[in-house]
C-alpha positions, -999 to 999 in steps of 0.1 A, spaced: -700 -156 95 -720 -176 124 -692 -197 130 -662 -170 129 -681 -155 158 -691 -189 176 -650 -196 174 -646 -156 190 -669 -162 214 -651 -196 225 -618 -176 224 -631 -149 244 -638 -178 270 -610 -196 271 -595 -161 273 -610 -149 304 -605 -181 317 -570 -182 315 -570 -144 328 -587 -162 359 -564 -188 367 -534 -165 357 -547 -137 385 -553 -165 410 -515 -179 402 -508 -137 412 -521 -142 439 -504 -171 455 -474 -159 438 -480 -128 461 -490 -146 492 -463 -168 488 -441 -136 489 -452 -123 524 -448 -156 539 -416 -154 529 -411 -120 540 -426 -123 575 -403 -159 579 -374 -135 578 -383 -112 594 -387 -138 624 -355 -155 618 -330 -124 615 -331 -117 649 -332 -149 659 -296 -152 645 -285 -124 656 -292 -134 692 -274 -166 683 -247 -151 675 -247 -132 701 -249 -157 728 -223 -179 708 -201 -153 715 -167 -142 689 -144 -168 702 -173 -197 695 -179 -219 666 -215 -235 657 -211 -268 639 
């Protein structure tokens, strides 16, 4: 019986350890995410302008 609840034990650790690591990768996964978010935010209307000031007759290229 000892050992059945030595092996729990070890499984409850690697458990939570993995819980750990997995709401850390969340995290970034999230952070990540708003970068992204704010980056386009920023560039939208930077295209817009340039597209703007390329005017409907122009080509970029």
């Amino acid at each position: 019986m000892d050992v059945i609840d030595a092996r729990l034990d070890e499984q409850d650790s690697a458990d939570e350890g993995l819980n750990e690591k997995v709401d850390r990768l969340a995290w970034a996964v999230h952070q990540v995410s708003e970068a992204s978010e704010r980056s386009r935010n920023a560039i939208t209307p930077l295209s817009r302008r340039i597209d703007r000031l390329d005017g409907p007759g122009r080509r970029r290229g």
